[in-house]
SERO-4910 file (N, C-alpha, C, O; in steps of 0.05 Angstrom, whole numbers):
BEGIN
 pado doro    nc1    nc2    nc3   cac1   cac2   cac3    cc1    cc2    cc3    oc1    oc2    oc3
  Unk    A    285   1876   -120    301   1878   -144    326   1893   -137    326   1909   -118
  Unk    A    351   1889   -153    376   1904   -146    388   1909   -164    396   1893   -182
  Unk    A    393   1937   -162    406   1948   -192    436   1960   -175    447   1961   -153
  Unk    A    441   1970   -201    473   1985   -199    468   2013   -220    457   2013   -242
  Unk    A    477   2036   -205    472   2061   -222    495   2065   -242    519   2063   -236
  Unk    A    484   2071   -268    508   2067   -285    525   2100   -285    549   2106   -287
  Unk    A    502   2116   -283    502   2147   -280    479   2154   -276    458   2143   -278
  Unk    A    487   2183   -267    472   2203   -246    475   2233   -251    497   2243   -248
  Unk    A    455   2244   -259    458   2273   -258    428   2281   -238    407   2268   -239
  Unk    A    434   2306   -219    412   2321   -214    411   2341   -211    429   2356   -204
  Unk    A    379   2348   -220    366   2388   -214    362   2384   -196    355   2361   -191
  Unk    A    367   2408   -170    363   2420   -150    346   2444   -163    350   2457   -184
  Unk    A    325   2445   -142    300   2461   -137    279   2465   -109    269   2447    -96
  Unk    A    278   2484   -107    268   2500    -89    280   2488    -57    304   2483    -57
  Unk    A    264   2481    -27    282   2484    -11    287   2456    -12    269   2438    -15
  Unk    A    318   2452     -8    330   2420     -9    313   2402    -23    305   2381    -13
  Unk    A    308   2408    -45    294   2381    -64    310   2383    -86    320   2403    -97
  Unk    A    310   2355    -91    326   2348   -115    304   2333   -135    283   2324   -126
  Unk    A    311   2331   -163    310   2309   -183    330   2289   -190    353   2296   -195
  Unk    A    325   2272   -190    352   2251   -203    347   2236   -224    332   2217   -228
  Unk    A    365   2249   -238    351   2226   -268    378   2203   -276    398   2215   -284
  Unk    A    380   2187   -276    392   2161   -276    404   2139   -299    408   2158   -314
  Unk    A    408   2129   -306    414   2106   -321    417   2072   -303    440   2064   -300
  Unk    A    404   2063   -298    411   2040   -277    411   2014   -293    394   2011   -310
  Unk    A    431   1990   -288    420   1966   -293    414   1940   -267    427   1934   -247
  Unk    A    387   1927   -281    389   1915   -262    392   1887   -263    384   1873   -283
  Unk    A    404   1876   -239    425   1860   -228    417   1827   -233    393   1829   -236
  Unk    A    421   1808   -234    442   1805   -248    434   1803   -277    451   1799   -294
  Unk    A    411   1807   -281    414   1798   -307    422   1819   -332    419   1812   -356
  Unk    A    431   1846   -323    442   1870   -340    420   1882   -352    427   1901   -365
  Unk    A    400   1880   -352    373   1899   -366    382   1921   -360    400   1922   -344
  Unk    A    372   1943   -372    388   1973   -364    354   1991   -374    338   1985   -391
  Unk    A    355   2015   -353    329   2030   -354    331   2056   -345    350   2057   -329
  Unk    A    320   2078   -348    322   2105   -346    309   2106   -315    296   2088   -306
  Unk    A    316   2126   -304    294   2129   -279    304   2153   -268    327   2162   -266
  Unk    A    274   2165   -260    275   2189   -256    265   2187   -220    245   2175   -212
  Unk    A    281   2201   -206    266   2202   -171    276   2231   -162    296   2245   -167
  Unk    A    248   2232   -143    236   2263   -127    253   2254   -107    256   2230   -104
  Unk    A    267   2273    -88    275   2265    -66    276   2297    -48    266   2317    -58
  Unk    A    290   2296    -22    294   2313    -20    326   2313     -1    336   2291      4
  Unk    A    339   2333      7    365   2333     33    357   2337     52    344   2358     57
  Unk    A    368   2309     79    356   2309    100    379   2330    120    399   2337    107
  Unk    A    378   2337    138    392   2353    146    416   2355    155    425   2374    168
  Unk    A    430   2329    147    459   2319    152    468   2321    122    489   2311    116
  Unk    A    452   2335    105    456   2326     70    458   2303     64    473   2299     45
  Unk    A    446   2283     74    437   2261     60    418   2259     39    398   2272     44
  Unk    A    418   2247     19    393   2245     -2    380   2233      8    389   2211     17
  Unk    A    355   2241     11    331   2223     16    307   2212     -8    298   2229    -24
  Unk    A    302   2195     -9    280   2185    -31    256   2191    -29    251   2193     -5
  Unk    A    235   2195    -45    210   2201    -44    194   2174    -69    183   2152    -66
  Unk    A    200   2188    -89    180   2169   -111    203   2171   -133    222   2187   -135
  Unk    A    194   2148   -150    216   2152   -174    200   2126   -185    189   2109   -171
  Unk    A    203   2127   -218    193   2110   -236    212   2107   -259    228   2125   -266
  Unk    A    210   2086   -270    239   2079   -281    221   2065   -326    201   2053   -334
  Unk    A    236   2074   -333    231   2062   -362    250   2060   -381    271   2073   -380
  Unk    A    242   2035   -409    263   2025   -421    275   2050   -431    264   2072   -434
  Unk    A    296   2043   -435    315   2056   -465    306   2059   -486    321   2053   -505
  Unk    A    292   2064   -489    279   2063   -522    284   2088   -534    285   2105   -516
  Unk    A    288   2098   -557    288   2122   -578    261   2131   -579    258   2155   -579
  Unk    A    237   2112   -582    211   2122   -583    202   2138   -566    188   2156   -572
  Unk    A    210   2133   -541    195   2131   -513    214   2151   -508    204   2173   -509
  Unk    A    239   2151   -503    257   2189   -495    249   2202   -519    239   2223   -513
  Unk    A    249   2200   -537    242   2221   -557    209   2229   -551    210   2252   -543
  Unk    A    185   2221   -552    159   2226   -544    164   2232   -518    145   2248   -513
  Unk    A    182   2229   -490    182   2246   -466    191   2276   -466    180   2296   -455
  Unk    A    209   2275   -477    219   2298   -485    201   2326   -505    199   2350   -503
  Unk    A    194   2309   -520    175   2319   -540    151   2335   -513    152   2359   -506
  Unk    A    136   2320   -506    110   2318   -483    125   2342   -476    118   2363   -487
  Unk    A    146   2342   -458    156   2370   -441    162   2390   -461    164   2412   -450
  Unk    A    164   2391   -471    167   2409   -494    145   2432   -498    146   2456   -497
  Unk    A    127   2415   -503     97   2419   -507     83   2431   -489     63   2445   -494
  Unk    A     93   2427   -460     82   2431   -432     90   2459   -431     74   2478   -429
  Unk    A    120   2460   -434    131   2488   -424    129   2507   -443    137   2529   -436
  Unk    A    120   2503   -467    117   2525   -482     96   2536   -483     75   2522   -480
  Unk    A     95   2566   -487     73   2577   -495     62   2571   -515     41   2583   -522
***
């Protein structure tokens, strides 16, 4: 499959690991999906990939993820 990143933001945490959370669509047919990937910096500072899982755009589905962490991190 081949996508194009529409945008990109990431947390940096602990040694050279990143999060990347995304907006991507993919190619050609324009579907567009969230995705989140573990990675870490290889020692030239390259990003390296680990795992990442990707889901629709939906209001239901970011609103109930968000919600979930919410729930996690609080006391």
């Amino acid at each position: 499959m081949e996508y194009e990143t529409i945008s990109s933001e990431y947390v940096d945490y602990g040694n050279n690991k990143f999060i990347e959370v995304s907006r991507k669509r993919v190619l050609p047919d324009g579907a567009e999906f969230l995705n989140l990937s573990k990675g870490y910096y290889a020692p030239n500072g390259e990003k390296r990939y680990q795992k990442a899982f990707g889901f629709p755009i939906e209001e239901p589905i970011i609103k109930s993820l968000i919600e979930k962490l919410q729930n996690i991190i609080s006391p």
